[in-house]
MITIVO-430266 format. One line per field, with one value per residue (C-alpha): residue in three letters; residue number from 1; x, y, z. Coordinates in steps of 0.1 Angstrom, whole numbers, plus 5000, padded with zeros to 4 digits. Layout:
code	[ALA,...] $
pos	[NUM,...] $
x	[X,...] $
y	[Y,...] $
z	[Z,...] $
//
This chain:
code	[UNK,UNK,UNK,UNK,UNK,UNK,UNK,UNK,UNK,UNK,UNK,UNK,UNK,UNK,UNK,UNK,UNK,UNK,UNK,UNK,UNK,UNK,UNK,UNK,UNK,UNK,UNK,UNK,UNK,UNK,UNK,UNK,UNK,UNK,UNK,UNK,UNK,UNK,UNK,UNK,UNK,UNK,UNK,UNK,UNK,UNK,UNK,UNK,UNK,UNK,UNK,UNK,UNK,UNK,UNK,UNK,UNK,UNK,UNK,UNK,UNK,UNK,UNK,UNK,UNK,UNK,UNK,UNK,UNK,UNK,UNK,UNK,UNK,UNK,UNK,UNK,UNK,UNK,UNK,UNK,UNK,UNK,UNK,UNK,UNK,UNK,UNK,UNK,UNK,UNK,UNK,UNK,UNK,UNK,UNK,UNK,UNK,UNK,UNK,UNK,UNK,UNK,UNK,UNK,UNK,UNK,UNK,UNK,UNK,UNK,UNK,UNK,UNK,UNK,UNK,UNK,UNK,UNK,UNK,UNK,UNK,UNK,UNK,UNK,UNK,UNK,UNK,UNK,UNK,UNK,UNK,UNK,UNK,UNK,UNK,UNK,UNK,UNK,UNK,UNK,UNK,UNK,UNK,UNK,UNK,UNK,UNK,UNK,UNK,UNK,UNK,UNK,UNK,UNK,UNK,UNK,UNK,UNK,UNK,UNK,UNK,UNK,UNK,UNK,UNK,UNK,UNK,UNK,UNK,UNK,UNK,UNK,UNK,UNK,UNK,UNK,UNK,UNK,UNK,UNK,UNK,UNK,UNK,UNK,UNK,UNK,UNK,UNK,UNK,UNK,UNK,UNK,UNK,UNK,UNK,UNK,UNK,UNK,UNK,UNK,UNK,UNK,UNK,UNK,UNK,UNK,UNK,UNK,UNK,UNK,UNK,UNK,UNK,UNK,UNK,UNK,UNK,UNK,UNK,UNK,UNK,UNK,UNK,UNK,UNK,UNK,UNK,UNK,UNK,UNK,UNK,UNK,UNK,UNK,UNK,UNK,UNK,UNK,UNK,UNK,UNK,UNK,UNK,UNK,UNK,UNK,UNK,UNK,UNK,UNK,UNK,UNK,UNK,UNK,UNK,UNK,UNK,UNK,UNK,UNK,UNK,UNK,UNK,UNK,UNK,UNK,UNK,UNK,UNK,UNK,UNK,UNK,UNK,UNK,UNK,UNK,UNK,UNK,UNK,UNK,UNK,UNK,UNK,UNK,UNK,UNK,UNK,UNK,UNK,UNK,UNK,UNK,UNK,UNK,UNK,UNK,UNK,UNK,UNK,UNK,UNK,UNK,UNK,UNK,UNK,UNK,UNK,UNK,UNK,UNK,UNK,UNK,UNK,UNK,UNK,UNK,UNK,UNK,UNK,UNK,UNK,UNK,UNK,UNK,UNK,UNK,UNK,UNK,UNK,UNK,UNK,UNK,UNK,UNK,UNK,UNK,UNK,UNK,UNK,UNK,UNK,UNK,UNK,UNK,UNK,UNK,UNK,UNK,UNK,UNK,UNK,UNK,UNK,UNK,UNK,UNK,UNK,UNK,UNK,UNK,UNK,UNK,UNK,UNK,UNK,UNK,UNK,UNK,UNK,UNK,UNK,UNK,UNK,UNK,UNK,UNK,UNK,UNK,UNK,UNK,UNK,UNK,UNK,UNK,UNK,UNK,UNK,UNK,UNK,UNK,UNK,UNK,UNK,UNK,UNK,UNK,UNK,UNK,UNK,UNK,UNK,UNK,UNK,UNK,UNK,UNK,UNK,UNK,UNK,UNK,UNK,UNK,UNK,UNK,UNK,UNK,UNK,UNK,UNK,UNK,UNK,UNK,UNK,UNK,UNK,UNK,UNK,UNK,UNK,UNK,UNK,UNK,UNK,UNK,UNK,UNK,UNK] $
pos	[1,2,3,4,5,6,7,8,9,10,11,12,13,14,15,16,17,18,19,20,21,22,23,24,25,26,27,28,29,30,31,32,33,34,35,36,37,38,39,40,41,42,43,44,45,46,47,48,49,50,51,52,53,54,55,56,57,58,59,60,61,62,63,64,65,66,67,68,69,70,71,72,73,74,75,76,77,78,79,80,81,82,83,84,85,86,87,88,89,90,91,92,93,94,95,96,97,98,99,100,101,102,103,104,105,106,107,108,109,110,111,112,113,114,115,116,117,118,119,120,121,122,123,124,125,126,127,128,129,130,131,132,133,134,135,136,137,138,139,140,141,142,143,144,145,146,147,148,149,150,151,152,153,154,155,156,157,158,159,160,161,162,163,164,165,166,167,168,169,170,171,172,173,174,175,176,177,178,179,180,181,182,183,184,185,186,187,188,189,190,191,192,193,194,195,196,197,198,199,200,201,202,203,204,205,206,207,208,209,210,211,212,213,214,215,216,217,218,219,220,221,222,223,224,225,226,227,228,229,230,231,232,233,234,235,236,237,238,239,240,241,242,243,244,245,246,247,248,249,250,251,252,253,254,255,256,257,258,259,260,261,262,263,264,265,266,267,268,269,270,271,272,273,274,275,276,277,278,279,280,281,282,283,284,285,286,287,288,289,290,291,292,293,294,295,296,297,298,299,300,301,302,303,304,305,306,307,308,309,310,311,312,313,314,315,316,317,318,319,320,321,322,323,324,325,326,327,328,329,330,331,332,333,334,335,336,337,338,339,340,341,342,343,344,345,346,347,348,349,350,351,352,353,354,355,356,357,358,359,360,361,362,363,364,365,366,367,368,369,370,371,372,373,374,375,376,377,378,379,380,381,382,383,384,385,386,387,388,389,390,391,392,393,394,395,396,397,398,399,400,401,402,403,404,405,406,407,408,409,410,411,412,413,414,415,416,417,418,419,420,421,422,423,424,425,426,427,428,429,430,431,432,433,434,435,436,437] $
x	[5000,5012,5020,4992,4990,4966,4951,4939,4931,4902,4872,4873,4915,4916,4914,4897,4913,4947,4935,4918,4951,4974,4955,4949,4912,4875,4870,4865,4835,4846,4823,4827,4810,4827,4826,4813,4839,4825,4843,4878,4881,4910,4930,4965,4993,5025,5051,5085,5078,5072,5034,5010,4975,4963,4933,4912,4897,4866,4875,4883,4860,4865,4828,4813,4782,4776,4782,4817,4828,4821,4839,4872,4872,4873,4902,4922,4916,4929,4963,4970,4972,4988,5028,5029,5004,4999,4982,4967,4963,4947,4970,4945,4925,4962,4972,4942,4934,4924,4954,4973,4953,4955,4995,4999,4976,4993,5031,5017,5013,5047,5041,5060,5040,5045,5030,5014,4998,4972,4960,4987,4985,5015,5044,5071,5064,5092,5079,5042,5047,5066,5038,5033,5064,5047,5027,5062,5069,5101,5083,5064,5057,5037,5012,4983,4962,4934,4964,4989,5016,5041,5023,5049,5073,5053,5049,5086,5095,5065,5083,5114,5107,5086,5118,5138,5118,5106,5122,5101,5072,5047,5055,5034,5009,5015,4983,4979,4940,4924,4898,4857,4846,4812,4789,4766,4737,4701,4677,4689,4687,4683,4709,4738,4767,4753,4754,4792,4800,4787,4800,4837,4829,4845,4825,4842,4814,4798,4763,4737,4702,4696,4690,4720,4749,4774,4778,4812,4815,4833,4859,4873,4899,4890,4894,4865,4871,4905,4888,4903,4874,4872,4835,4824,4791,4775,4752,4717,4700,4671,4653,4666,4666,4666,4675,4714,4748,4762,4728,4732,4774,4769,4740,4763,4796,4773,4759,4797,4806,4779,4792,4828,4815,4818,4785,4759,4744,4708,4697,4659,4640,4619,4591,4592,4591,4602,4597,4593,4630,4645,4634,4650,4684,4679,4677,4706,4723,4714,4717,4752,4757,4765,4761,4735,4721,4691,4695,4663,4673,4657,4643,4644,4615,4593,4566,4573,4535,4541,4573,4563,4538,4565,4587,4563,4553,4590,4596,4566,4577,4611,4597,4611,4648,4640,4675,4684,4688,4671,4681,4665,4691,4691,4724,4711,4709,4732,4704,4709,4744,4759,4740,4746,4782,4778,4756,4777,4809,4783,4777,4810,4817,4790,4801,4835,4827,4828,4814,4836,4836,4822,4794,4783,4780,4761,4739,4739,4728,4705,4683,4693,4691,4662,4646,4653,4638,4613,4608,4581,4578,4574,4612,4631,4663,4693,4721,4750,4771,4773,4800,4807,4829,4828,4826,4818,4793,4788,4785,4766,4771,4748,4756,4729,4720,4695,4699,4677,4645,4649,4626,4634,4612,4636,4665,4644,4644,4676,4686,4660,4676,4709,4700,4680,4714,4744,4727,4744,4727,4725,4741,4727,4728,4733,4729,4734,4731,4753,4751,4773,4798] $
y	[5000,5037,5059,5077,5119,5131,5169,5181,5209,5230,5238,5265,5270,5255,5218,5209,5240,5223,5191,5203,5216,5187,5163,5191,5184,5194,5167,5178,5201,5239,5266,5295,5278,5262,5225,5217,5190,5163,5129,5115,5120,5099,5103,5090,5111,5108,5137,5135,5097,5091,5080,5082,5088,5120,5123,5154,5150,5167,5200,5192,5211,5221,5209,5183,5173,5138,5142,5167,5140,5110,5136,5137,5105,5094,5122,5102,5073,5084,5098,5066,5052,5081,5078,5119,5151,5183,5205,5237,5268,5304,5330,5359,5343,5339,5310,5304,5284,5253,5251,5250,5218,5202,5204,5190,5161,5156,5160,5131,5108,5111,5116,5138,5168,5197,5224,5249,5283,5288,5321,5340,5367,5381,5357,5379,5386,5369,5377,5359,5327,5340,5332,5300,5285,5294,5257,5238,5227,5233,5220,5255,5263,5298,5286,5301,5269,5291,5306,5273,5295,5275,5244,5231,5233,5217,5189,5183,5185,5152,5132,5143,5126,5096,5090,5093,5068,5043,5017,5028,5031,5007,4988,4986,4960,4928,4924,4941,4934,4970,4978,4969,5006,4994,5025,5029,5050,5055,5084,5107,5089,5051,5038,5035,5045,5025,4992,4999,5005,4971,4955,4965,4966,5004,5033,5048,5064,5091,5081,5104,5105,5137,5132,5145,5138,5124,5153,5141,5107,5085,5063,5030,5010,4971,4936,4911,4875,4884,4905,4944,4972,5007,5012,5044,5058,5089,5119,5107,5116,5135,5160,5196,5220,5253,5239,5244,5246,5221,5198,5204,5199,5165,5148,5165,5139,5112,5108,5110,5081,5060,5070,5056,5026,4991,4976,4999,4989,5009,5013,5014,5026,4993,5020,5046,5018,5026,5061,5070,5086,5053,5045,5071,5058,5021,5036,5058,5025,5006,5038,5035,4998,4988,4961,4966,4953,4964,4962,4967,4979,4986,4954,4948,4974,4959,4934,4896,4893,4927,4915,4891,4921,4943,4923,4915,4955,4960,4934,4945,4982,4972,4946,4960,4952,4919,4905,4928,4909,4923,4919,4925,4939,4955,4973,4973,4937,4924,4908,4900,4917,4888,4876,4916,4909,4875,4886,4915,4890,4872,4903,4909,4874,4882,4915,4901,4870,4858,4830,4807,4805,4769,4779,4806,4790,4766,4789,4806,4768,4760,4798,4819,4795,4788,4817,4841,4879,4885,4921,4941,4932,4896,4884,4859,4882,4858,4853,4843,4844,4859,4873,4888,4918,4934,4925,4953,4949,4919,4934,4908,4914,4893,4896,4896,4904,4930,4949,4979,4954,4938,4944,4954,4929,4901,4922,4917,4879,4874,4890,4868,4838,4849,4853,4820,4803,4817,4840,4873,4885,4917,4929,4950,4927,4946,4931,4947,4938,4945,4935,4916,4926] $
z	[5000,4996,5023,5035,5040,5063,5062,5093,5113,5126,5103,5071,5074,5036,5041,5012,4992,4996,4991,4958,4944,4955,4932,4910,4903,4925,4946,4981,4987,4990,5000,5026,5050,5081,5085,5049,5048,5075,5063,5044,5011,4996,4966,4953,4940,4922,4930,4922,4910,4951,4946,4979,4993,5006,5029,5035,5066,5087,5105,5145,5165,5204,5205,5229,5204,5193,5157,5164,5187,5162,5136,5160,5165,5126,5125,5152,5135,5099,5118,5135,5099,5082,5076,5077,5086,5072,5095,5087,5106,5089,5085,5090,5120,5135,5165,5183,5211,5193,5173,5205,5214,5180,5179,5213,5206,5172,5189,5215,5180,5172,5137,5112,5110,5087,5097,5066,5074,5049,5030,5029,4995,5000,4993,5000,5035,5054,5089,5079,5096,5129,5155,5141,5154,5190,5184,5186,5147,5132,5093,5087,5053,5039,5015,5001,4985,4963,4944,4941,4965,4985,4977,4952,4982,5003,4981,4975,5016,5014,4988,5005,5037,5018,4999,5034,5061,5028,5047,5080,5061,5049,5017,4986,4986,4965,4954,4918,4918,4909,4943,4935,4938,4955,4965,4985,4977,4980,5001,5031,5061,5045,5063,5041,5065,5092,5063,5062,5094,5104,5072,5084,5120,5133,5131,5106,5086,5102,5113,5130,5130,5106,5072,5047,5072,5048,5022,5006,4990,5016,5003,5030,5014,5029,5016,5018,5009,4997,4971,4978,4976,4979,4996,4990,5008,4992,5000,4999,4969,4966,4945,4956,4924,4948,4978,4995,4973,4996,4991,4947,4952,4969,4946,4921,4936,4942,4909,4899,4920,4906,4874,4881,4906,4894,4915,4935,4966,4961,5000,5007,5037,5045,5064,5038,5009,4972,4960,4926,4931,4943,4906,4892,4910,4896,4860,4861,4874,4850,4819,4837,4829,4866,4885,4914,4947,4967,5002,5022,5052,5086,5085,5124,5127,5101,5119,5107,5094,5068,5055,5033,5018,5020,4998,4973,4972,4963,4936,4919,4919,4909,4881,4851,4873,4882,4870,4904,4939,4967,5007,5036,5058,5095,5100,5137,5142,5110,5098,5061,5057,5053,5027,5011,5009,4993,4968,4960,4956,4930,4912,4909,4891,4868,4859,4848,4835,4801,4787,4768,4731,4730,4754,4732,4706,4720,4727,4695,4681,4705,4709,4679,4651,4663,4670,4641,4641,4613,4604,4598,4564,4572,4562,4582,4592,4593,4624,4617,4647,4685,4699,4735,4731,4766,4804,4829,4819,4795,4761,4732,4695,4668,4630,4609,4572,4581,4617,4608,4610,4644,4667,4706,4717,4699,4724,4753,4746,4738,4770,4788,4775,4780,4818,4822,4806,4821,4852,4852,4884,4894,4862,4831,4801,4765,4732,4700,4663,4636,4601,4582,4553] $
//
């Protein structure tokens, strides 16, 4: 595994800012509002050919509230793993209180940390940083993250070190598998952190009872069944076309992570039932071409004589999907997660596999021979062969001497078929037609 760089520091000082212009691209939330950034967003970066992963984290707050206190502990937890820590202190607020508190907890760690002092316009102002040495770090760099200032240097004094301690530092993993990128998404308030935290066992997602508490995608690296994943939990969805920037910026990042997720685990309220939104997730998935999973959660609360109605309820509204598994799950209990994981694993198979030559053409024999399309002028159209060109999802490709008259019923059937033969759970199915010559 790489080396991992931690951000952290008290809320609106630039975080996210610097974060953003390390990995040079908008990933962390920015707006002037303190606190927008609640949980760790990872990335990976290559400086000076010394590659590592950079975490922003939430801002620590001197605040005995549930969710600031979950929030500082995730923080701790994310240092104890990081190999070096940039904190960040605000040049115009100055050395406050706080920041006194945060360096002497971070000295107790024993970790490198370099210390940057963040929005600082004027570069040429030697006496800028003075007071900052007051909070007992002799790594202080003037940076000013909106405008790229200082950050170059910073970035070489990381590699520096990283090149320095690589023999104290952890060693890349030997596993070349590329991470599942499994996320989890589905309504405010469905339970979708609460499904990982149980899945990996630490409260590492934040979870509180307000809807809209995770506003960044999450990303946890983990391995399951020797398979490595990068779970990644996601700002509910929801419709909001006037409502909050913060609200607009995270449906924004959560439809993106669907968009560059390999399976989706669509999480749905068991009380609240399917909404005609929850529809409007399963199509994008599927528009998307990803494999999915519909966990039902909350199921601990649903009485044992409704849940049989309940399930039927769901697989009717979710009938034009029905290739799509669908678990009952109770991230309360652990009821069904188990069985969430395992189907997920089988998705996963099916999303990669590819059926042997032989197979298919077995099945091109058996089905399409067959069963040849007839247009709508009454014409047999001929196949002549199947081929599977893609996995991720499993892409089909008939040749035929006339694909302009095929009908898309004939594409629903060949997919049905393709499905009752070689499964493909969970996982879009597309088959195209091309003609011959």
């Amino acid at each position: 595994m790489n080396p991992l760089v931690a951000i952290v520091g008290r809320p609106n000082v630039g975080k996210s800012r610097l974060f953003n212009r390390i990995i040079s691209k908008r990933k962390s939330i920015v707006l002037d509002l303190a606190g927008t950034t609640r949980d760790t967003i990872y990335d990976t970066v290559e400086w000076n050919r010394i590659p590592f992963d950079i975490v922003d984290t939430g801002g620590l707050k001197d605040d005995k509230n549930t969710i600031h206190f979950k929030m500082n502990k995730r923080v701790e937890t994310v240092v104890q793993e990081a190999s070096l820590v940039i904190m960040v202190c605000d040049y115009k607020a100055g050395v406050l209180a706080y920041d006194h508190e945060i360096a002497n907890w971070l000295r107790k760690t024993d970790k490198q940390v370099f210390l940057t002092v963040n929005k600082i316009d004027k570069p040429d102002e030697p006496s800028a940083v003075a007071e900052f040495y007051r909070l007992g770090f002799k790594d202080i760099f003037a940076i000013s993250a909106e405008h790229g200032y200082g950050v170059d240097t910073v970035m070489d004094a990381i590699t520096d070190y990283l090149k320095a301690h690589r023999n104290e530092l952890e060693g890349k993993d030997d596993n070349t598998r590329k991470p599942l990128k499994l996320v989890f998404t589905g309504k405010p308030n469905a339970g979708k952190s609460s499904i990982i935290n149980y899945i990996i066992g630490n409260e590492i997602m934040l979870v509180d009872d307000k809807p809209g508490t995770t506003r960044d995608p999450v990303e946890l690296k983990v391995e399951i069944n020797k398979i490595p994943m990068l779970l990644i939990d996601t700002a509910g969805l929801k419709k909001n076309k006037d409502g909050p920037a913060v609200e607009t910026l995270s449906a924004m990042k959560a439809t993106d992570s669907i968009h560059r997720s390999d399976i989706v685990v669509l999480v749905i309220d068991a009380v609240q039932g399917v909404t005609g939104y929850d529809k409007k997730i399963i199509n994008m998935i599927q528009d998307y071409g990803k494999g999915c999973v519909i966990a039902v959660n909350k199921w601990d609360i649903i009485p044992r004589q409704d849940r049989r109605i309940i399930l039927n309820s769901i697989a009717e509204a979710f009938s034009f999907v029905d290739y799509i598994p669908v678990v009952p799950t109770s991230a309360v209990s652990g009821e069904g997660i188990k069985v969430l994981v395992s189907n997920v694993i089988k998705v996963l198979h099916d999303y990669e596999y590819r059926i042997p030559t032989a197979e298919l053409n077995k099945f091109f024999r058996d089905v399409l021979s067959k069963h040849q399309p007839i247009s709508s002028s009454g014409k047999i159209i001929k196949s002549y062969y199947l081929v599977q060109i893609a996995v991720r999802p499993p892409v089909f490709v008939i040749f035929t001497n006339n694909k302009t008259g095929i009908k898309e019923n004939y594409s629903k059937f060949i997919m049905s078929r393709i499905r009752e033969i070689f499964g493909f759970k969970g996982v879009p199915v597309k088959v195209l037609f091309r003609s011959k010559g």
